[in-house]
C-alpha beads as a LAMMPS data file, in Angstrom:
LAMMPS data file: protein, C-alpha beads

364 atoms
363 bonds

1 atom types
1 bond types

-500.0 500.0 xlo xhi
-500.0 500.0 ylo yhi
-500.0 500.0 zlo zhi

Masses

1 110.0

Atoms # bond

1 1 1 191.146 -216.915 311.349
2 1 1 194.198 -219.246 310.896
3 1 1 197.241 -220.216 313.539
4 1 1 196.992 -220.078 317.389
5 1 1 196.404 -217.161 319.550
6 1 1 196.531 -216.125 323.149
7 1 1 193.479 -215.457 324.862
8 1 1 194.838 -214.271 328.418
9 1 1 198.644 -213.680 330.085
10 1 1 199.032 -213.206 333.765
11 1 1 202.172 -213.412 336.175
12 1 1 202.952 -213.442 339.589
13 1 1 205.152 -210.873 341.575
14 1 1 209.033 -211.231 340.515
15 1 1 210.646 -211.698 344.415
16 1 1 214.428 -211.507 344.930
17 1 1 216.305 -215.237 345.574
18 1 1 215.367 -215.765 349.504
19 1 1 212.640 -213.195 349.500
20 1 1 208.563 -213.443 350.211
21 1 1 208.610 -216.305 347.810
22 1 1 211.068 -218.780 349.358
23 1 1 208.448 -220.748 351.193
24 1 1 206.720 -221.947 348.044
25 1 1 207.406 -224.533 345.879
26 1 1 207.339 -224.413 342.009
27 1 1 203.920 -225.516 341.834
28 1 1 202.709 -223.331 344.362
29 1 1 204.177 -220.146 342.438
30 1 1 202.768 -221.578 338.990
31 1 1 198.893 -223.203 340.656
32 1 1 197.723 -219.609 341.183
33 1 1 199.079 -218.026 337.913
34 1 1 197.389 -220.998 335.687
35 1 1 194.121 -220.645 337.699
36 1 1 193.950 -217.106 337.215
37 1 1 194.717 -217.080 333.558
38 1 1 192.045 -219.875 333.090
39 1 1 189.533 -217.486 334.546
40 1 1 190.595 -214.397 332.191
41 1 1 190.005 -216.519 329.386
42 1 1 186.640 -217.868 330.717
43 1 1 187.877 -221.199 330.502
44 1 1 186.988 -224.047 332.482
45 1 1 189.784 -226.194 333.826
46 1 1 188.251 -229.102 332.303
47 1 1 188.626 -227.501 328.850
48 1 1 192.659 -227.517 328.917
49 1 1 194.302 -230.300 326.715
50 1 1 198.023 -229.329 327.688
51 1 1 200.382 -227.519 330.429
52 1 1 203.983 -226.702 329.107
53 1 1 206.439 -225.192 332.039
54 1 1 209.597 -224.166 331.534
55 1 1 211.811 -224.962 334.780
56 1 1 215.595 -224.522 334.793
57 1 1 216.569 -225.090 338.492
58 1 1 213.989 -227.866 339.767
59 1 1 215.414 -231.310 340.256
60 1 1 213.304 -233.204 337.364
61 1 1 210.390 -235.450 338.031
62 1 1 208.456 -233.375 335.838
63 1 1 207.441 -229.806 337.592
64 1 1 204.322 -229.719 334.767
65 1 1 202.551 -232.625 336.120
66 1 1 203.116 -231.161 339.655
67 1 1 201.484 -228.046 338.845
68 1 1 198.337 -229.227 336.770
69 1 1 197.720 -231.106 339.719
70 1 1 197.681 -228.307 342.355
71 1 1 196.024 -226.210 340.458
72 1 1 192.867 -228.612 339.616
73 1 1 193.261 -229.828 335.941
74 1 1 192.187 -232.774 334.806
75 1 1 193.787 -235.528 335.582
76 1 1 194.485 -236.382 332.064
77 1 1 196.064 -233.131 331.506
78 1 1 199.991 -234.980 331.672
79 1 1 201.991 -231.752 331.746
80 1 1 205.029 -231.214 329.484
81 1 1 208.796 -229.810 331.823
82 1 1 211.043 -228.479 329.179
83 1 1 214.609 -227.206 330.079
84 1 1 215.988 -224.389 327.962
85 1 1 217.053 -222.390 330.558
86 1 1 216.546 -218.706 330.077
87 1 1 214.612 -219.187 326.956
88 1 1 212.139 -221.831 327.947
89 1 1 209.516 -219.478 328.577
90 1 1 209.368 -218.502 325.374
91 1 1 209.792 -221.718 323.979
92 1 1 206.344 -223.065 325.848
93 1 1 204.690 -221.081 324.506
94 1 1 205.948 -221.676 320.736
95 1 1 205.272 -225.520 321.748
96 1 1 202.140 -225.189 322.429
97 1 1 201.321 -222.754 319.383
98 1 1 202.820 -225.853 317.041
99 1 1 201.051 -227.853 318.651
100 1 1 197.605 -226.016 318.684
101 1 1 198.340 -225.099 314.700
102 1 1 198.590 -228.943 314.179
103 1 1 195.468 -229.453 315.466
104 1 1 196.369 -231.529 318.521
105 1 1 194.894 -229.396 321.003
106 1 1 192.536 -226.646 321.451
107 1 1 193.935 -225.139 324.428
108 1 1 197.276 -225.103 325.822
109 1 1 198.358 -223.392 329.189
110 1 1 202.153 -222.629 328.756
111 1 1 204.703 -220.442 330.380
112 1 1 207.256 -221.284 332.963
113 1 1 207.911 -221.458 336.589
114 1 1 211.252 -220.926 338.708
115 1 1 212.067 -220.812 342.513
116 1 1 215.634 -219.841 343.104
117 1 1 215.363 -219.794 346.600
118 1 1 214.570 -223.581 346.419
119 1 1 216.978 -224.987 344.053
120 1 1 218.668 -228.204 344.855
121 1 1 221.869 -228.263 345.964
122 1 1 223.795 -229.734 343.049
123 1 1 226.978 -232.145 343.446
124 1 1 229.254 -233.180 340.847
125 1 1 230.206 -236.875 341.025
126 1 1 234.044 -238.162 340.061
127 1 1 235.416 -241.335 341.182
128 1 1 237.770 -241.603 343.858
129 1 1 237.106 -237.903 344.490
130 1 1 234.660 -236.387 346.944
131 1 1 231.221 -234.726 345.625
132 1 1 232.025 -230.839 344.599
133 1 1 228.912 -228.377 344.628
134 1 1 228.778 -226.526 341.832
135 1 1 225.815 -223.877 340.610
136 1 1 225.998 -223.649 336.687
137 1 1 226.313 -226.692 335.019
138 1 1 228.212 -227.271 331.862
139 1 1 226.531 -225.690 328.899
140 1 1 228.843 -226.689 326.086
141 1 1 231.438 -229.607 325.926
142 1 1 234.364 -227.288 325.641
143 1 1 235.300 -225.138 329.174
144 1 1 236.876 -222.649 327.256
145 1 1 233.997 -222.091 325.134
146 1 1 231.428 -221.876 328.117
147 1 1 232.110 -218.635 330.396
148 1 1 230.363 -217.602 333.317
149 1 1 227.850 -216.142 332.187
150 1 1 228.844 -212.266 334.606
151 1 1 232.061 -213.117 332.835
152 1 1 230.747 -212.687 329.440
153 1 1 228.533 -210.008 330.381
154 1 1 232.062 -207.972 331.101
155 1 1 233.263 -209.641 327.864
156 1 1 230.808 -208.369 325.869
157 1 1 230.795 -204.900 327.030
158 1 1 234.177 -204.600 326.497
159 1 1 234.750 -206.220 323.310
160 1 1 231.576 -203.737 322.213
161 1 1 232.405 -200.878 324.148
162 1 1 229.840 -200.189 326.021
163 1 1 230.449 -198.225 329.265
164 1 1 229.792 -198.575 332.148
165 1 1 228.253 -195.691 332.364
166 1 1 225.561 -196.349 329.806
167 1 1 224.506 -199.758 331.126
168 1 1 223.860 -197.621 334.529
169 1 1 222.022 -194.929 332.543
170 1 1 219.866 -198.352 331.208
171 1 1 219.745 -199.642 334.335
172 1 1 218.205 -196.454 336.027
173 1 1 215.612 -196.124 333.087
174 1 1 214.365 -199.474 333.622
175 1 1 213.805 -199.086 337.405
176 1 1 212.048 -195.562 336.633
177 1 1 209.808 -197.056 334.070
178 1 1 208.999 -200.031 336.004
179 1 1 207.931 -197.418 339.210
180 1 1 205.624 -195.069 336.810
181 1 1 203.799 -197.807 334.919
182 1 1 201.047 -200.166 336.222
183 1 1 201.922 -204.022 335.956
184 1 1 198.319 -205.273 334.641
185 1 1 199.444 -209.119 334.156
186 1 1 200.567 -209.166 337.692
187 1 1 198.651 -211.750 340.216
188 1 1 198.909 -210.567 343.607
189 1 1 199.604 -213.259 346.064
190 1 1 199.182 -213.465 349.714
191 1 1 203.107 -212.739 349.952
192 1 1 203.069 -209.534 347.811
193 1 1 201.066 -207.827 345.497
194 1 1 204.244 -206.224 343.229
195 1 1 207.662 -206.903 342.410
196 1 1 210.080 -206.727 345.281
197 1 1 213.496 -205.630 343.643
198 1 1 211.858 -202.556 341.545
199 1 1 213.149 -199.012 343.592
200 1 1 214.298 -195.855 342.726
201 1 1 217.539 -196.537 341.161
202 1 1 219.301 -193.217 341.061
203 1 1 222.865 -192.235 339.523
204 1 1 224.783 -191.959 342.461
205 1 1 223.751 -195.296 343.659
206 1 1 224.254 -196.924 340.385
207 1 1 227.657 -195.341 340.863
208 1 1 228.238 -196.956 344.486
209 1 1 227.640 -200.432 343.084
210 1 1 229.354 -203.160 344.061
211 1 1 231.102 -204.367 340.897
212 1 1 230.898 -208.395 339.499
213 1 1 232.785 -208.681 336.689
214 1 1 234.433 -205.342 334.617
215 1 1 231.845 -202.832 333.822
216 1 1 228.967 -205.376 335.379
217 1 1 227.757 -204.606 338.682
218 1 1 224.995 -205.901 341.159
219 1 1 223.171 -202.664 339.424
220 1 1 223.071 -203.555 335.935
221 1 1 222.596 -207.593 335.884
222 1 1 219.163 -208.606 336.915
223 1 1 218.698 -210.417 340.675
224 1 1 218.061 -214.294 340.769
225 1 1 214.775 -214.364 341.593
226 1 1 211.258 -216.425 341.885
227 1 1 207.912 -216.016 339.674
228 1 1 205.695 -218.012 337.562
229 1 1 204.172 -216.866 334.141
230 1 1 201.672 -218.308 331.834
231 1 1 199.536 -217.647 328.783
232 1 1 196.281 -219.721 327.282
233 1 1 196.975 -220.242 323.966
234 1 1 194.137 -221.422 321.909
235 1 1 192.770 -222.175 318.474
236 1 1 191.005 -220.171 316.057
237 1 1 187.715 -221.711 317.189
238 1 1 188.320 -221.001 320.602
239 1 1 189.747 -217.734 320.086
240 1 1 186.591 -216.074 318.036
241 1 1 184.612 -216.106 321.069
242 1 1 187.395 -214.069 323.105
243 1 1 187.337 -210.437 324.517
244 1 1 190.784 -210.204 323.893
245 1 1 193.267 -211.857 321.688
246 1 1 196.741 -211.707 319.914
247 1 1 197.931 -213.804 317.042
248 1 1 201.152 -215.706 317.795
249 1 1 203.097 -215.050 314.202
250 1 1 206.654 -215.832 313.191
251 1 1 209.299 -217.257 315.788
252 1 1 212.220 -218.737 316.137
253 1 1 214.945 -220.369 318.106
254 1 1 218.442 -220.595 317.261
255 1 1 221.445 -221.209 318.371
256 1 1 224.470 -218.706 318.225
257 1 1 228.298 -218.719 319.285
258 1 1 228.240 -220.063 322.826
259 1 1 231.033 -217.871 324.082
260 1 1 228.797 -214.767 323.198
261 1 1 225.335 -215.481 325.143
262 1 1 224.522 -212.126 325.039
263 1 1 224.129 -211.736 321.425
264 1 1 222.397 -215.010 321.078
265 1 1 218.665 -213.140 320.236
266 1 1 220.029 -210.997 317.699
267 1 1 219.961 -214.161 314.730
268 1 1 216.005 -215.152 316.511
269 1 1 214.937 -211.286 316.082
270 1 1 216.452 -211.211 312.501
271 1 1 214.605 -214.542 311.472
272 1 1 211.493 -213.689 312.863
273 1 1 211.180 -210.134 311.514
274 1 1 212.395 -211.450 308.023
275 1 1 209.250 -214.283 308.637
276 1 1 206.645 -211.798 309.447
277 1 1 208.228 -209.500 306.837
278 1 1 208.940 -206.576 309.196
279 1 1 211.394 -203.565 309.820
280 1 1 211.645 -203.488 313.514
281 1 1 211.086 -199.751 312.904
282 1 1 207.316 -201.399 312.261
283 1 1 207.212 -202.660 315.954
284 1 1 204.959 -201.557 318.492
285 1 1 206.428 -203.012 321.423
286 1 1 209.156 -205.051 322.114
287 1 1 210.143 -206.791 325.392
288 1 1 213.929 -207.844 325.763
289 1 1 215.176 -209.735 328.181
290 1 1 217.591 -207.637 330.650
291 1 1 219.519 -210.419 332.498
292 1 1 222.062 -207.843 331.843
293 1 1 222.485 -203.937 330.825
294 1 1 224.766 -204.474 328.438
295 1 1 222.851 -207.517 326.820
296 1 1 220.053 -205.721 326.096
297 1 1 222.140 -202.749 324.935
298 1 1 224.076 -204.841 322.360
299 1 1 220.824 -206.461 320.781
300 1 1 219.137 -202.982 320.433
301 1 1 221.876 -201.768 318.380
302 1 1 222.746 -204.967 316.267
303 1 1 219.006 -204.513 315.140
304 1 1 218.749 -200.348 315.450
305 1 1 215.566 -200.689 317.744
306 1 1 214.246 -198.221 319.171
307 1 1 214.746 -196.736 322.891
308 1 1 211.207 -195.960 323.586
309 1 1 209.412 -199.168 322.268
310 1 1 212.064 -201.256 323.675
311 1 1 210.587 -202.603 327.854
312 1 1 208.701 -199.098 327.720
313 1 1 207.732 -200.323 331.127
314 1 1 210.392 -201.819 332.522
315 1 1 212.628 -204.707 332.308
316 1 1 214.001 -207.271 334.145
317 1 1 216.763 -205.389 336.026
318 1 1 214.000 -203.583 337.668
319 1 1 212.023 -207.075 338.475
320 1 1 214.805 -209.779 338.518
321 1 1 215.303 -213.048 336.335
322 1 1 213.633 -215.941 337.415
323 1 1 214.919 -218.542 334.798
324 1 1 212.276 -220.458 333.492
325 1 1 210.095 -217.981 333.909
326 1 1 211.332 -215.244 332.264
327 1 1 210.349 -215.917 328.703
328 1 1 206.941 -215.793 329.143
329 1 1 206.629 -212.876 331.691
330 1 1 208.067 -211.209 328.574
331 1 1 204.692 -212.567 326.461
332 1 1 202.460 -211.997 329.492
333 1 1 203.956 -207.971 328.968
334 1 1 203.154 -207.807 325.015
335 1 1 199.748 -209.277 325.556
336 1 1 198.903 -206.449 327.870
337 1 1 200.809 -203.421 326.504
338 1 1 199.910 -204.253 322.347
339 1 1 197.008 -202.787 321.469
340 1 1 197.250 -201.926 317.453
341 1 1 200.768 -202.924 315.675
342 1 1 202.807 -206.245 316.489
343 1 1 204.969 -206.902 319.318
344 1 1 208.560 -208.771 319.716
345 1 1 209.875 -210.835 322.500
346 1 1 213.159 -212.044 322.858
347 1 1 215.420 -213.318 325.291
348 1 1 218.920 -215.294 325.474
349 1 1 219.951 -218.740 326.644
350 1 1 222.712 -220.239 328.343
351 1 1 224.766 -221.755 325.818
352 1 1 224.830 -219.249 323.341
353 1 1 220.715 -219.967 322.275
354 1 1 218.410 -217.328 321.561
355 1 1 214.525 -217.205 320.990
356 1 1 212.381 -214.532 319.819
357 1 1 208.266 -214.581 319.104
358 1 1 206.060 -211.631 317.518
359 1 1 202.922 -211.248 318.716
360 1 1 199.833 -209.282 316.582
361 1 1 197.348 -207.421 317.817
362 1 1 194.196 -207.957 316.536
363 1 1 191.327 -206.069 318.717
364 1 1 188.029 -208.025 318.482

Bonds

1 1 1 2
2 1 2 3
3 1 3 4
4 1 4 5
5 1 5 6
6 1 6 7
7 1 7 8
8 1 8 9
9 1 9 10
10 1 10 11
11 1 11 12
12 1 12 13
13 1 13 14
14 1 14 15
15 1 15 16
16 1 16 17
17 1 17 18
18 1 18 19
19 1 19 20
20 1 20 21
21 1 21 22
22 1 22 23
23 1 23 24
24 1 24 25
25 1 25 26
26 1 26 27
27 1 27 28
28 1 28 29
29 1 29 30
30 1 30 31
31 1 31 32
32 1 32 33
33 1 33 34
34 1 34 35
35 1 35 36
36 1 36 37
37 1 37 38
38 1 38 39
39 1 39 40
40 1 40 41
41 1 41 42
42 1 42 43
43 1 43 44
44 1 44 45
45 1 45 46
46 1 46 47
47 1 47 48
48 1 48 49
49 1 49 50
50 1 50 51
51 1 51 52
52 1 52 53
53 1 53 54
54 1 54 55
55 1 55 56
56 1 56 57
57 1 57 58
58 1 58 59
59 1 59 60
60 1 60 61
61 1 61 62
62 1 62 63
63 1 63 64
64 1 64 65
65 1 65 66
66 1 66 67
67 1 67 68
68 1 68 69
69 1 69 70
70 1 70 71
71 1 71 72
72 1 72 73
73 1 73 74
74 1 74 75
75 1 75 76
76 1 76 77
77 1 77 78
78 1 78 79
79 1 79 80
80 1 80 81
81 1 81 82
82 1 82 83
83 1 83 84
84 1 84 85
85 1 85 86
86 1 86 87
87 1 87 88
88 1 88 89
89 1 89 90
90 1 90 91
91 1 91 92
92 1 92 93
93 1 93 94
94 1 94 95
95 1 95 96
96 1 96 97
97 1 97 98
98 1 98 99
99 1 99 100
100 1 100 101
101 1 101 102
102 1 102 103
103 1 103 104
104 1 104 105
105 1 105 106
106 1 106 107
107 1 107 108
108 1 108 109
109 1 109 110
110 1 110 111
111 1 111 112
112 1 112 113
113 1 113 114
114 1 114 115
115 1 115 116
116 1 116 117
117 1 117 118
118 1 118 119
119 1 119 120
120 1 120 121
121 1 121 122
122 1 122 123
123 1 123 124
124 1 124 125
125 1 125 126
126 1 126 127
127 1 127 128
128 1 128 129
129 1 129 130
130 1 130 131
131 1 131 132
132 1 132 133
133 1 133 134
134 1 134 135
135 1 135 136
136 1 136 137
137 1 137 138
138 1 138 139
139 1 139 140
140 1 140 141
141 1 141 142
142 1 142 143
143 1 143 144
144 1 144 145
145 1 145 146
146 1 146 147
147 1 147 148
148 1 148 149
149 1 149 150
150 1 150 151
151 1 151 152
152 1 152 153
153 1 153 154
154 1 154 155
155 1 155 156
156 1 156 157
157 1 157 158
158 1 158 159
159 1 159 160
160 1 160 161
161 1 161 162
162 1 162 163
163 1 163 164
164 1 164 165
165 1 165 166
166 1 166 167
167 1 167 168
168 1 168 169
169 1 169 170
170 1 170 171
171 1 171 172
172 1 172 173
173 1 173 174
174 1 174 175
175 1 175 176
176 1 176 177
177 1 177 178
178 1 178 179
179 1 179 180
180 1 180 181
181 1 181 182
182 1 182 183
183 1 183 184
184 1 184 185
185 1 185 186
186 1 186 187
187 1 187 188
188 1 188 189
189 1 189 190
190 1 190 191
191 1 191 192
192 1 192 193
193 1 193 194
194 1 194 195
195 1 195 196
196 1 196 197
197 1 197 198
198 1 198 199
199 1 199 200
200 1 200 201
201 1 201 202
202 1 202 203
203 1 203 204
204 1 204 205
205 1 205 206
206 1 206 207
207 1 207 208
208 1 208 209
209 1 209 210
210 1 210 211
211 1 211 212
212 1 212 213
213 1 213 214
214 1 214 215
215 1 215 216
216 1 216 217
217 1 217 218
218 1 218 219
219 1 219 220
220 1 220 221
221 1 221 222
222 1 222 223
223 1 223 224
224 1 224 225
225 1 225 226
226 1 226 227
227 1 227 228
228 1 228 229
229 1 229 230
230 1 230 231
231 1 231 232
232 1 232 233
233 1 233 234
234 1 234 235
235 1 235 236
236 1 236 237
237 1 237 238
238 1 238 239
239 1 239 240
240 1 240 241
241 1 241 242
242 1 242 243
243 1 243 244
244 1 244 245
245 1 245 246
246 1 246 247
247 1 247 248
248 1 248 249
249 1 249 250
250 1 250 251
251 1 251 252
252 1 252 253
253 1 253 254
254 1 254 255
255 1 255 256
256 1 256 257
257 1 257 258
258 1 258 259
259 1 259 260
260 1 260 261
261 1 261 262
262 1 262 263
263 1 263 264
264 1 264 265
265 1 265 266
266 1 266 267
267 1 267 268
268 1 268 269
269 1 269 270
270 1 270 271
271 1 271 272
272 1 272 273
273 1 273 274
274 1 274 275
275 1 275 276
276 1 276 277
277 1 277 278
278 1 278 279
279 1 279 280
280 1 280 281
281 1 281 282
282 1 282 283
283 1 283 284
284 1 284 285
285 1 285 286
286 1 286 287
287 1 287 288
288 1 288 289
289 1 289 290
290 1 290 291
291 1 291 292
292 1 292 293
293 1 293 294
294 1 294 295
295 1 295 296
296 1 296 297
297 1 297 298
298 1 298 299
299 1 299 300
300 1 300 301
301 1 301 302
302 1 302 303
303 1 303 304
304 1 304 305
305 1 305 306
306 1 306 307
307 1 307 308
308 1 308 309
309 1 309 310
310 1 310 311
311 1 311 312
312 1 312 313
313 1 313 314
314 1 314 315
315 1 315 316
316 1 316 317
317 1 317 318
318 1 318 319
319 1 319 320
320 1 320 321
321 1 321 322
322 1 322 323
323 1 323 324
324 1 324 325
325 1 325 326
326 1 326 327
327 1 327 328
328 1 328 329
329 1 329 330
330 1 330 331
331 1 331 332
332 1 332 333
333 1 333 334
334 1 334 335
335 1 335 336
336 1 336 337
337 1 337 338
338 1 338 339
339 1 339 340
340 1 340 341
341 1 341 342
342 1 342 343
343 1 343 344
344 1 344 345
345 1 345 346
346 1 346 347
347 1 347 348
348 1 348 349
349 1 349 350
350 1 350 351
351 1 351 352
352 1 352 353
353 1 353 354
354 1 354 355
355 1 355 356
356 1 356 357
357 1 357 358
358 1 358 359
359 1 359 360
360 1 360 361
361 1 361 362
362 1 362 363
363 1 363 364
C-alpha cells in the first residue's frame, strides 16, 4: 500500500443561514463532527498529528486551533485555517494527503467548517469616507473581471444556453434524490438530525420562484447555509488495520478565467482524470458541487458525465452551501456511496478556481 487514504467521513446536518444552527459557533459545528469521525476510525484523539479547516466567513484568528481545542485534541495538535473559499474543503483534505504522503504525519483530520448565520459584519475602510458594509469581498484586482457571483450564474446560462427550464428540471431531481436516499455520513446533533432545506421541490413551485438574476432563481442556486465536514486521512500503516478505506488518487487545483466561476472545475476534472488515466465514463460516482443549477449543468456537459452517477443522491441545492464546508461534505458523500470503481469530487471557487479529487475504492 502506497499514498494516503481515508479511513472515516462524517458531516453534520446542512441548516439554512439563521436556522437551528445559528446559535453555534464554528467550533461548535466542527467539535462534534471531528469527534465522531475519530471514533469511526477507532482512533484515539491523542493519535491525531494535524487538523486542516477550511473557513471562508470567520474573522481569522485561526478557526483550526479553536476547534482542536473543543473537541479534546492534544494540545500540540496546532490546527491549520486555510481560506479558499468554496473549494477549501477539498483542498484540506489534499493538504493533508501531501502531507501524510511526505511522511510528516500519520493522521490528519481535515475538512471544513462554516456558520453563515454568524459571519462578521464586514466594513470597508477609505479615508475621509465613512465605513461601507459590504458581503463579498474582492476576488480579483480588476471589478470588471469579478461579477457577483448570481450574476455570473445568469451569465453563464445564457452565454451556454441553458434554460431555465432545465436548471428547474435539475433542481427538482436533486431535492427528489436527496428525499429517497439515506444520508449515512450525517451526525445528528441536538438541533436536527437531517438537512433542513431538502423538501419536495415540485414543477409548479420551481415555476413560482422568485427570480435572482436571469434564468437563476431562489430554486436553482443553493441556500447560504451552516455545517461542518471532516475526513481522517491516514497513512498506509494506519490504514491496513481499517474496516473501511479509500485511496485518495490524482487531484488538482487550478485556476480558470475569473469572470466564468462556474466553469472553473471543468480544467481540475480534466487534469485529474488525465492523472489517474480515466474516461469519466469509468466513474462510479461523482459528487459536483451545485452552488448553482446551471453550474453543475455546464461541467457535466463540458466533460459528457453522466446523469445518473452525477450527486445520485442529491446535491447541494437540496442541502445548501455552507462555504468552507462544502468541499469536503462532497468527500464525506464518495466515501460512503463508493463501494467498487473510483469516485470524483469537484467543486468551484470564487475567483474563477476550481478543485477536483478522485477517490478509489478499495474494500478490505
Amino acid at each position: 500500500m502506497m499514498g494516503a487514504w481515508i479511513i472515516a467521513a462524517r458531516r453534520s446536518p446542512v441548516m439554512p443561514r439563521g436556522g437551528a444552527f445559528s446559535g453555534l459557533a464554528v467550533q461548535d459545528l466542527a467539535a462534534p463532527v471531528i469527534r465522531a469521525v475519530l471514533a469511526d476510525a477507532g482512533l484515539d484523539a491523542g493519535q491525531v498529528d494535524e487538523l486542516i479547516l477550511s473557513n471562508a466567513l470567520g474573522g481569522g484568528g485561526n478557526p483550526a486551533r479553536l476547534a482542536a481545542l473543543a473537541a479534546g485534541l492534544p494540545d500540540r495538535v496546532a490546527g491549520l485555517s486555510i481560506d479558499r473559499q468554496c473549494a477549501g474543503g477539498l483542498d484540506a483534505i489534499r493538504l493533508a494527503a501531501a502531507m501524510v504522503g511526505a511522511g510528516q504525519a500519520d493522521v490528519v483530520i481535515a475538512g471544513g467548517a462554516e456558520s453563515y448565520s454568524r459571519r462578521p459584519l464586514r466594513l470597508a475602510l477609505s479615508p475621509g469616507q465613512a465605513p461601507v458594509p459590504y458581503d463579498q469581498p474582492p476576488f480579483t484586482p480588476w471589478p470588471e473581471r469579478d461579477p457577483e457571483m448570481t450574476a455570473a450564474a445568469a451569465a453563464l446560462a445564457q452565454g451556454l444556453g441553458i434554460s431555465r427550464a432545465r436548471q428547474e428540471a435539475w433542481a427538482i431531481r436533486s431535492h427528489a434524490r436527496a428525499l429517497a436516499h439515506p444520508q449515512p455520513e450525517v451526525l445528528a446533533f441536538a438541533q436536527g438530525a437531517a438537512d433542513g432545506f431538502t423538501r419536495r421541490l415540485t414543477p409548479a413551485l420551481a415555476a413560482r420562484a422568485k427570480p435572482l438574476a436571469g434564468s437563476i432563481t431562489v430554486a436553482t442556486a443553493a441556500v447560504a447555509a451552516d455545517a461542518a465536514a471532516f475526513v481522517v486521512v491516514v497513512s498506509p500503516r494506519m490504514a491496513e488495520r481499517a474496516a473501511r478505506r479509500l485511496r485518495i488518487g490524482a487531484s488538482a487545483t487550478l485556476g480558470a478565467l475569473p469572470e466564468e466561476p462556474g466553469l472553473s472545475p471543468v480544467p481540475a476534472m480534466q487534469a485529474v482524470l488525465a492523472q489517474a488515466g480515466l474516461d469519466a465514463l469509468a466513474l462510479e460516482q461523482v459528487e459536483l458541487m451545485e452552488a448553482y443549477a446551471v453550474q453543475a449543468l455546464a461541467c457535466m456537459d463540458a466533460l459528457a458525465l453522466p446523469e445518473d452517477r452525477v450527486n445520485p443522491t442529491g446535491g447541494a441545492l437540496a442541502r445548501g452551501h455552507p462555504i468552507g464546508a462544502s468541499g469536503a461534505i462532497l468527500a464525506a458523500r464518495l466515501f460512503h456511496g463508493l463501494w467498487a470503481g473510483p469516485g470524483l469530487a469537484a467543486i468551484a471557487a470564487a475567483g474563477g478556481i476550481g478543485s477536483a479529487l478522485i477517490l478509489q475504492a478499495d474494500p478490505p
